[in-house]
C-alpha positions as CSV (number, residue, x, y, z in Angstrom):
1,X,0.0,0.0,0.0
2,X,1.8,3.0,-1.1
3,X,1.6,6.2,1.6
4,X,0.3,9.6,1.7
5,X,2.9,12.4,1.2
6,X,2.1,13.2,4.7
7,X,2.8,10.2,5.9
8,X,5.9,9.9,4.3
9,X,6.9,13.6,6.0
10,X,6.0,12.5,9.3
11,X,8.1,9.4,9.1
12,X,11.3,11.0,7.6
13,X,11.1,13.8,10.6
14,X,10.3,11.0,13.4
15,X,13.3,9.6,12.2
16,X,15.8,13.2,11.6
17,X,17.7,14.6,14.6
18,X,14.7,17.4,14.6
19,X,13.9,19.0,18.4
20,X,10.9,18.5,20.1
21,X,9.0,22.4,18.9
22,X,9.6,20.9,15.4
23,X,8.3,17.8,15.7
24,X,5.0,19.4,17.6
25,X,4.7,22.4,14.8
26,X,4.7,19.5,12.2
27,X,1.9,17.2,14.2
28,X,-0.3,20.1,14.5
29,X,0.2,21.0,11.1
30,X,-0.8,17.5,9.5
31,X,-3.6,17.4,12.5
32,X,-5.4,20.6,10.8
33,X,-4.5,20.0,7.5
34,X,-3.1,22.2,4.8
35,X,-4.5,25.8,4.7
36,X,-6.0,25.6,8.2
37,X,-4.4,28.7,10.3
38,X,-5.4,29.5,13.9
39,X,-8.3,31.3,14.5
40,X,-7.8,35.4,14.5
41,X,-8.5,37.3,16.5
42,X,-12.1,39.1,16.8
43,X,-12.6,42.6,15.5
44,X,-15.6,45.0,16.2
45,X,-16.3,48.5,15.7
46,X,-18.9,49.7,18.4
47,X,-21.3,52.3,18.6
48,X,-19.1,54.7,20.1
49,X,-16.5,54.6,17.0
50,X,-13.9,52.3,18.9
51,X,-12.7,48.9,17.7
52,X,-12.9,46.1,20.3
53,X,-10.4,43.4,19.7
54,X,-11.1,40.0,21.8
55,X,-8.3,37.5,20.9
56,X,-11.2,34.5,21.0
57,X,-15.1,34.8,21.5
58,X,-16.4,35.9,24.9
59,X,-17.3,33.4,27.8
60,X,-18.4,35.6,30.4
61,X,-20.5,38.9,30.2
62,X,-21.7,41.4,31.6
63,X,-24.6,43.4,29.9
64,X,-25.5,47.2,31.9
65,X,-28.8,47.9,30.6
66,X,-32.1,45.5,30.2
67,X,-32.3,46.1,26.2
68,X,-28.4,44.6,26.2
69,X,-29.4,41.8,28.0
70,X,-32.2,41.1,25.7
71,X,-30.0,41.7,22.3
72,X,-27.4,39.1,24.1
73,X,-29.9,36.6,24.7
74,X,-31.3,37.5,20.9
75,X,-28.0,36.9,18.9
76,X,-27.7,33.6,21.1
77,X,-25.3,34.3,23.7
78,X,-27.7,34.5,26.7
79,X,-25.1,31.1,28.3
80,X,-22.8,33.3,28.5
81,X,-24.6,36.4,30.3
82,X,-23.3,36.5,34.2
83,X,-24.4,39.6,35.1
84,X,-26.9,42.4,34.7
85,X,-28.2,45.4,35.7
86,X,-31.9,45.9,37.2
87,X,-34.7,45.8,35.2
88,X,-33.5,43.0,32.9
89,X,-36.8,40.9,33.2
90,X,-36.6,39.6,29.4
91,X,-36.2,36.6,28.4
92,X,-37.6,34.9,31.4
93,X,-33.8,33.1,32.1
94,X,-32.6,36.6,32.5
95,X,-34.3,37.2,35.8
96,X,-32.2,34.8,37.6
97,X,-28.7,36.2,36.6
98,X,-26.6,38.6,39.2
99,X,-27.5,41.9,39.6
100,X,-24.5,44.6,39.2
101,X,-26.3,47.9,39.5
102,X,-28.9,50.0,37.7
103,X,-29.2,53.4,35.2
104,X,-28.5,55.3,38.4
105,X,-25.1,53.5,38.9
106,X,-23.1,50.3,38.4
107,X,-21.8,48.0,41.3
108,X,-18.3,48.3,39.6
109,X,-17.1,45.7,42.5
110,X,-19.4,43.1,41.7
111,X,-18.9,43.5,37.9
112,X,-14.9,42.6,38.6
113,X,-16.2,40.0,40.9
114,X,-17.7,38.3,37.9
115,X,-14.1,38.2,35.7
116,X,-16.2,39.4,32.6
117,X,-14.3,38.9,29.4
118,X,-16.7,41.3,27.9
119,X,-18.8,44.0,29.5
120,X,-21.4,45.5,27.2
121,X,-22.7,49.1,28.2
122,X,-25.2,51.7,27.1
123,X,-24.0,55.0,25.7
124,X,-26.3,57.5,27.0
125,X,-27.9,55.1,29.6
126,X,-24.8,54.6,32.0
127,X,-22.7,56.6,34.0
128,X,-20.2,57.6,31.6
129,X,-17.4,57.8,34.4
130,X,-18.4,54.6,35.8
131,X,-17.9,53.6,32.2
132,X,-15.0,54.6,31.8
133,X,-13.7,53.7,34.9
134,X,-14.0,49.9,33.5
135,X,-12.1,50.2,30.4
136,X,-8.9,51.9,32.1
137,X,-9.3,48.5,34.5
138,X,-8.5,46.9,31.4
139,X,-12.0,45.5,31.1
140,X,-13.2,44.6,27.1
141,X,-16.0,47.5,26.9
142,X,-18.8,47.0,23.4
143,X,-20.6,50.5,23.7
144,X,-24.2,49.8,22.2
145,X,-26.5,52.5,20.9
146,X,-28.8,51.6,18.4
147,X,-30.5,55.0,17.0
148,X,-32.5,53.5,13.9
149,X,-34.2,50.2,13.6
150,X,-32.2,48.3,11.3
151,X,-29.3,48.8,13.8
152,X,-30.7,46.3,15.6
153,X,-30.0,43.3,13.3
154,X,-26.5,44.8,12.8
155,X,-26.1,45.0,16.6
156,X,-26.9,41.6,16.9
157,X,-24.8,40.5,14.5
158,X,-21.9,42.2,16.4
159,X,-23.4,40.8,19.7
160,X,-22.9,37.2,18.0
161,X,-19.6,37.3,16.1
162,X,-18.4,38.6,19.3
163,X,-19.8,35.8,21.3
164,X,-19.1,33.7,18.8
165,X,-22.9,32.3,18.3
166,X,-22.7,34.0,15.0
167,X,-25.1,31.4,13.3
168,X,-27.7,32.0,15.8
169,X,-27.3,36.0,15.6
170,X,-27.6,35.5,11.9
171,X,-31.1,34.0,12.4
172,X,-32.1,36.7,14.4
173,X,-31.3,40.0,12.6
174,X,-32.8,37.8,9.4
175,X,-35.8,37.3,11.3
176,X,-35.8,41.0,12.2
177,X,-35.5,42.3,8.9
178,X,-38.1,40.3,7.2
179,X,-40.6,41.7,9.9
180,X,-39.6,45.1,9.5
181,X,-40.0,45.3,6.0
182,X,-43.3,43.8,5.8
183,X,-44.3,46.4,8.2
184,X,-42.5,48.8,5.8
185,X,-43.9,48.2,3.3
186,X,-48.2,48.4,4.5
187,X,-47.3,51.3,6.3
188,X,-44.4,53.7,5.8
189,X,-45.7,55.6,2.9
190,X,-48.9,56.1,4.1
191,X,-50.8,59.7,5.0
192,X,-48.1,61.3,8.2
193,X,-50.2,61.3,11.1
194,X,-49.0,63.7,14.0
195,X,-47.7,62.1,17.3
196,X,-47.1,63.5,20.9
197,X,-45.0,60.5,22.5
198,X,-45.0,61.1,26.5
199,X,-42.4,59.2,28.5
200,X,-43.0,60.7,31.6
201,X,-45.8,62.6,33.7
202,X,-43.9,64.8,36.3
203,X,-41.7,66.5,34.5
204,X,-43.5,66.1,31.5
205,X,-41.2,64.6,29.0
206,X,-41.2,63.0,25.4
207,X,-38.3,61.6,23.0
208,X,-36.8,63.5,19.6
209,X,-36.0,62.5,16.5
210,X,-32.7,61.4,17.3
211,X,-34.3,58.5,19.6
212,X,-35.1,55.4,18.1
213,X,-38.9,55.6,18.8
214,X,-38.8,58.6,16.3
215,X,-37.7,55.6,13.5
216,X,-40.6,53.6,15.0
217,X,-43.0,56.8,13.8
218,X,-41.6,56.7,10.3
219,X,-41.8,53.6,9.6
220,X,-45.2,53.5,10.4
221,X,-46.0,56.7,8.6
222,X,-46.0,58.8,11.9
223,X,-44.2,62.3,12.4
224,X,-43.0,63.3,16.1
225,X,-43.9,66.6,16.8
226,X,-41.4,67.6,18.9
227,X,-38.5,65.8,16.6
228,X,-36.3,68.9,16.4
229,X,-35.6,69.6,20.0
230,X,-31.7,69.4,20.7
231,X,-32.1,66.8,23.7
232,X,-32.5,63.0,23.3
233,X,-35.1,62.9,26.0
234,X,-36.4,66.6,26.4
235,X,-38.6,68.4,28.9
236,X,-41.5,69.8,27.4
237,X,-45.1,71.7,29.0
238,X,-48.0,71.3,28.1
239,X,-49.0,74.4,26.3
240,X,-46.4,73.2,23.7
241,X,-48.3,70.1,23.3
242,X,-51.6,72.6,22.7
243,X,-49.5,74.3,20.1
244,X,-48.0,71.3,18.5
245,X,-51.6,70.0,18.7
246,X,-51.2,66.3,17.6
247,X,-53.4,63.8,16.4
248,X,-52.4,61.2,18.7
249,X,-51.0,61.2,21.9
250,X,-49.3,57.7,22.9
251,X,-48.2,57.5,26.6
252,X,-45.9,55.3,27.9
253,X,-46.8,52.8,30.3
254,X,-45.9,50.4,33.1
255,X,-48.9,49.3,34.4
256,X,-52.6,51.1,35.0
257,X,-52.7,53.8,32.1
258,X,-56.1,55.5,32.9
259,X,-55.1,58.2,35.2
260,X,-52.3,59.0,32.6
261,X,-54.5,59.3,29.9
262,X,-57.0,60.8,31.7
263,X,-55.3,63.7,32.5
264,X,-55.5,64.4,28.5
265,X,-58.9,65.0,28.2
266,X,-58.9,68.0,30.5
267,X,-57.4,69.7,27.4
268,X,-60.6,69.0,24.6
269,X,-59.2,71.4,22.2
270,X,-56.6,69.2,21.4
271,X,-57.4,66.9,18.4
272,X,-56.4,63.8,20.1
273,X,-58.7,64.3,22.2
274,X,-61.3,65.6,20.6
275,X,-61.2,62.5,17.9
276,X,-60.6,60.2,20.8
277,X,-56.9,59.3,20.0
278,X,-55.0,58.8,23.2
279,X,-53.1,55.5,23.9
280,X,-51.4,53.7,26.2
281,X,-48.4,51.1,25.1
282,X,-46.3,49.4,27.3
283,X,-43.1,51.3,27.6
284,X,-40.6,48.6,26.5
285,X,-42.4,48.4,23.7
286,X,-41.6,51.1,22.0
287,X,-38.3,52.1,23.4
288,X,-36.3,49.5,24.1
289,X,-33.9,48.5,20.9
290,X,-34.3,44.9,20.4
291,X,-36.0,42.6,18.4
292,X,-39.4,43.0,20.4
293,X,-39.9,46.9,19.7
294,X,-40.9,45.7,16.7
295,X,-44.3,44.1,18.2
296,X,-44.3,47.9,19.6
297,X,-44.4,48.7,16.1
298,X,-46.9,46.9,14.4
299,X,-49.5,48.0,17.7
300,X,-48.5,51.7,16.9
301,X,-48.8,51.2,13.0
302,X,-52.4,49.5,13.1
303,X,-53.3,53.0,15.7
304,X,-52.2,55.6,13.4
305,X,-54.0,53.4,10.7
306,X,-56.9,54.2,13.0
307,X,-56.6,57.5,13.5
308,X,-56.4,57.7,9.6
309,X,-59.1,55.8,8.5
310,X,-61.5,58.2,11.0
């Protein structure tokens, strides 16, 4: 029986005065095969401009805001999840993971505790010193914030090639995309219907069009009218609502919405209420950037479709 060429190498070095490093290089090489190299290193560009470089995928992280935990758990990598910050009730396996602060402050002591490979933070939801406090500990930082809705998929696709679950992130942002443009496509060039989008009650306070609820609007033929104040989550009153006078109001909310909406209908001049347009939607559904703010979406487009059709 006549040998392989490999064969034949591996017998003429076993029997060469060759040192040990040689004879291991050559094992590993006929082990892989010809062409195969060692895996390189990961690269990613986050949200904050930077380029993250993990020399193999991550094992252990820690997300700092409930919509990272969710987009972790989307691209596949929730296994790997070891700590998060309050408020990260979804999926259902996330509740049980440690705790390492809130959007009022991190636990930076029990985020080292947890040896995170990877820590995964929100740009303008977390302490920006406590931040940066991590990444001159020398901990991997991935800033995340997702302003439109197709940076979703794209973030999860990061998310995954990071974690190295890129099949599963893959699925995901596919998934995502094929939803968003069969929403596109009913809604988006339909008649713009105005929209006052209220976050809060006391101050009174709404979202621009920088935030990715603004997006949300378009792509359900919507138009925030308050899009072109300067801050991402401004203060407004409401005698600028009067003014603005939209044709829906949408509040955002966490449990019993009566008494928010309520309050609406001591102003009857305002065409929302006067044509009986005022709504309340869950508030992670429209504002937090993962996969789910799309079922935020489609109960927004089929309201303004509503308000339309009246």
């Amino acid at each position: 029986m006549s040998s392989t060429p490999s064969e034949i190498l591996a017998r003429s070095l076993c029997g060469a005065a060759v040192g040990r490093p040689l004879l291991l290089l050559v094992a590993l090489l006929l082990l892989h095969g010809p062409g195969t190299s060692v895996r390189a290193a990961i690269r990613v560009i986050d949200d904050a401009g930077q380029a993250l470089v993990l020399e193999q995928p991550a094992r252990r992280i820690v997300s700092l805001a409930p919509n990272i935990t969710e987009l972790l758990f989307a691209a596949g990598a929730g296994d790997r999840v070891v700590g998060v910050t309050e408020f990260s009730d979804y999926p259902e396996a996330a509740q049980s993971v440690t705790r390492v602060g809130s959007g009022a402050g991190l636990d930076l002591e029990a985020i080292l505790a947890l040896r995170p490979d990877l820590v995964v933070a929100w740009q303008s939801g977390n302490p920006a010193g406590q931040v940066e406090r991590l990444r001159s500990l020398g901990i991997n930082l991935f800033i995340s914030e997702p302003r439109q809705l197709l940076d979703v998929p794209d973030t999860l696709l990061r998310l995954g090639r990071l974690a190295g679950t890129e099949a599963a992130a893959q699925a995901s942002a596919d998934s995502f995309k094929r939803r968003y443009e069969q929403l596109r496509q009913a809604y988006a060039q339909r008649p713009e219907v105005s929209v006052f989008y209220q976050i809060w009650e006391r101050p009174l306070m709404t979202l621009n069009g920088e935030h990715l609820f603004s997006d949300v609007l378009r792509l359900c033929g919507g138009h925030n009218v308050f899009a072109e104040l300067p801050a991402l989550a401004p203060q407004v009153d409401v005698e600028a609502v009067l003014a603005a006078d939209p044709e829906v109001i949408i509040v955002a909310v966490d449990g019993e919405d009566s008494p928010l909406l309520a309050a609406w209908r001591r102003w009857p001049s305002l065409s929302a209420v006067r044509q009986g347009h005022l709504y309340g939607i869950a508030r992670e559904r429209l504002v937090r950037n993962t996969p789910r703010i799309l079922d935020g979406a489609g109960e927004l487009c089929v309201i303004l479709e509503g308000a339309r059709n009246q």
